[in-house]
C-alpha positions in Angstrom: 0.0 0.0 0.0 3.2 2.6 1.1 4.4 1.8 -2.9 0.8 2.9 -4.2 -0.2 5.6 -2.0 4.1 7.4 -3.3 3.1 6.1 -6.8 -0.4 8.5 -6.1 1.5 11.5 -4.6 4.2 11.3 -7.5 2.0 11.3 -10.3 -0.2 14.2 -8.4 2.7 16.4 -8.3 3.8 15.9 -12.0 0.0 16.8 -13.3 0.1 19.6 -10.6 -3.3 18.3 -9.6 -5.5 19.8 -6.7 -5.1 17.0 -4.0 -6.8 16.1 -0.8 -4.5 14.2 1.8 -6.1 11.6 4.6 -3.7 10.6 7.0 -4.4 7.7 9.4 -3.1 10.1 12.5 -6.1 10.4 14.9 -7.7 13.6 14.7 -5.0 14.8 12.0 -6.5 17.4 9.2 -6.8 16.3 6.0 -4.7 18.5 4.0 -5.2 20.1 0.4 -3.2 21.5 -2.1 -1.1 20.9 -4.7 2.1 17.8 -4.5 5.1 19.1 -4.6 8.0 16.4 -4.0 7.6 12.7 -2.5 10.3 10.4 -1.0 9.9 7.3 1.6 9.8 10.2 4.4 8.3 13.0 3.5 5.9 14.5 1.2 5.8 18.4 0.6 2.6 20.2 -0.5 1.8 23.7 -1.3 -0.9 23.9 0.7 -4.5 25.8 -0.7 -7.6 26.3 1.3 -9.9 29.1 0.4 -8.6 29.5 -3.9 -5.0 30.5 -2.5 -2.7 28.9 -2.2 -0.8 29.4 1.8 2.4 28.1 2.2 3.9 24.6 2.5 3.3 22.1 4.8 5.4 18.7 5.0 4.4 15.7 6.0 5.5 12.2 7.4 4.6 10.1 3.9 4.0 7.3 5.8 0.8 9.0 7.9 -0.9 9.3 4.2 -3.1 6.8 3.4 -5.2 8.1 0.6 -4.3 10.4 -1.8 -7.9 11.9 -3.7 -7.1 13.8 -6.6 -9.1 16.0 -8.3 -9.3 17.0 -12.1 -8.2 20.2 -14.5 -11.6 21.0 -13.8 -11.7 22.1 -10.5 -12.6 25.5 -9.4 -9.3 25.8 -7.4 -7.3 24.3 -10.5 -9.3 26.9 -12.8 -8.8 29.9 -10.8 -5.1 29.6 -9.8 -4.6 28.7 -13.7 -6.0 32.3 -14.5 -5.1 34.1 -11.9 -2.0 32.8 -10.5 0.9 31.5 -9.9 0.5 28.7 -11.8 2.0 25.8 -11.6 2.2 26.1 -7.9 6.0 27.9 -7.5 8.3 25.0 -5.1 9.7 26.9 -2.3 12.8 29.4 -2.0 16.0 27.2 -1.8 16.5 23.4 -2.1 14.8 21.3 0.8 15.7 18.4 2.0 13.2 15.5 2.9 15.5 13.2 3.9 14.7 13.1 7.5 13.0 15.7 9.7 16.5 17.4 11.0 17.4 17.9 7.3 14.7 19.0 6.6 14.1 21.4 9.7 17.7 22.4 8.7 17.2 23.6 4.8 13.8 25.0 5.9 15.4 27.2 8.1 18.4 28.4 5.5 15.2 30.7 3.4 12.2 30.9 6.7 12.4 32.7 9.5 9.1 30.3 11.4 8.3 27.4 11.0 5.4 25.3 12.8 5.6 22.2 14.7 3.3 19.1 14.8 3.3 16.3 17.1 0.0 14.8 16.1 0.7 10.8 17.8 1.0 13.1 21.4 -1.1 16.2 21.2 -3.3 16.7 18.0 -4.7 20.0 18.5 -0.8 21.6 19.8 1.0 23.6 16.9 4.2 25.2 18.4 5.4 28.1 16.1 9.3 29.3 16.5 12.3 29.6 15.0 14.9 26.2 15.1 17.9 27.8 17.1 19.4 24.0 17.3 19.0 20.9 16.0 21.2 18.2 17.6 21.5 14.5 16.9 17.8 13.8 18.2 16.3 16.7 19.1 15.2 20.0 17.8 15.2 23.4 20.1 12.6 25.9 19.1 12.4 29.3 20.3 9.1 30.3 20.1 6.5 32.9 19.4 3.3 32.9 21.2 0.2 34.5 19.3 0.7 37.9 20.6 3.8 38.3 18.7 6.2 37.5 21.8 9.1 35.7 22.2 10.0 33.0 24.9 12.5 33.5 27.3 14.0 29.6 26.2 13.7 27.0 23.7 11.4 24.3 23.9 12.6 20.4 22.6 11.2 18.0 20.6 11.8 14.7 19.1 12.8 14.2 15.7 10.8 10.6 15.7 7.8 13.0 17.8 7.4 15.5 14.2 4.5 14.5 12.2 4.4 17.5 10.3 6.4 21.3 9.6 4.5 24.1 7.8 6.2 27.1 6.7 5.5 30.5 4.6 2.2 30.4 4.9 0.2 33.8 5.9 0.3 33.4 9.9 4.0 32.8 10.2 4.5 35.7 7.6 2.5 37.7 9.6 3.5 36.6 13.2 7.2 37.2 11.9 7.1 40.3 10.7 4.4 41.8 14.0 7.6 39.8 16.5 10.9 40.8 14.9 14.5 38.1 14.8 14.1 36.1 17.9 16.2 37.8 20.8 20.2 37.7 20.1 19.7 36.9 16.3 
């Protein structure tokens, strides 16, 4: 099934079709948007709710258990081909979905936030910071609270915890630019 459901996501990213993402995570969103890269780990979407596209999120590929792809014909497909960008632009810089420290890594070379899932312990958490280490097996993350403020000290996570990193989208733009470089950057 792991071969099929890659062999689904590949082909959606090479006909840049509008795709809806189930995951078999317990309370996990399903995602839409528009399949950017696959391998055995990850899976990176431009992500699209509301005819805009709004960032990218990654995800562990093997949460993804059905990939539903929709046709040229959809609205979302339709609009963003007049109106763009179309195809859906990859992100700044190359990424690297490898594993979740490489990828935390590249993503944080061209982002200044990026938000943290651990789905398998707390589905409704999203922790929203900038990476100020990643070690052998853990990540530190100093982060921004929704008023725009920084914490006083990093919070640590797993690698094998991550379920899923968004970045760029409008929030962390936003939250970013209202907070300022994290303090001693």
């Amino acid at each position: 099934m792991a071969k099929e459901i890659r062999r689904q996501l590949q082909e959606a990213a090479e006909k840049h079709q509008f795709t809806r993402l189930v995951r078999a995570l317990p309370d996990s969103d399903e995602l839409e948007g528009f399949v950017i890269e696959v391998t055995p780990a990850w899976t990176l979407i431009a992500e699209c709710g509301r005819l805009a596209l709004d960032g990218f999120v990654a995800l562990r590929t093997r949460d993804i258990v059905q990939v539903r792809r929709r046709g040229s014909h959809d609205l979302t497909v339709r609009w963003l081909q007049r109106h763009g960008p179309w195809p859906p632009p990859e992100p700044r810089g190359e990424l690297s979905l490898t594993d979740v420290r490489s990828l935390v890594e590249s993503v944080n070379r061209h982002y200044h936030l990026i938000s943290v899932f651990e789905e398998d312990l707390n589905p409704g958490a999203v922790y929203i910071g900038a990476p100020v280490r990643t070690g052998k097996k853990r990540l530190k993350l100093l982060e921004v609270n929704p008023r725009a403020r920084w914490a006083a000290t990093p919070s640590s996570f797993r690698y094998d915890d991550i379920t899923r990193i968004d970045f760029d989208d409008r929030y962390n733009t936003v939250l970013h630019a209202l907070a300022g470089p994290p303090p001693g950057a």
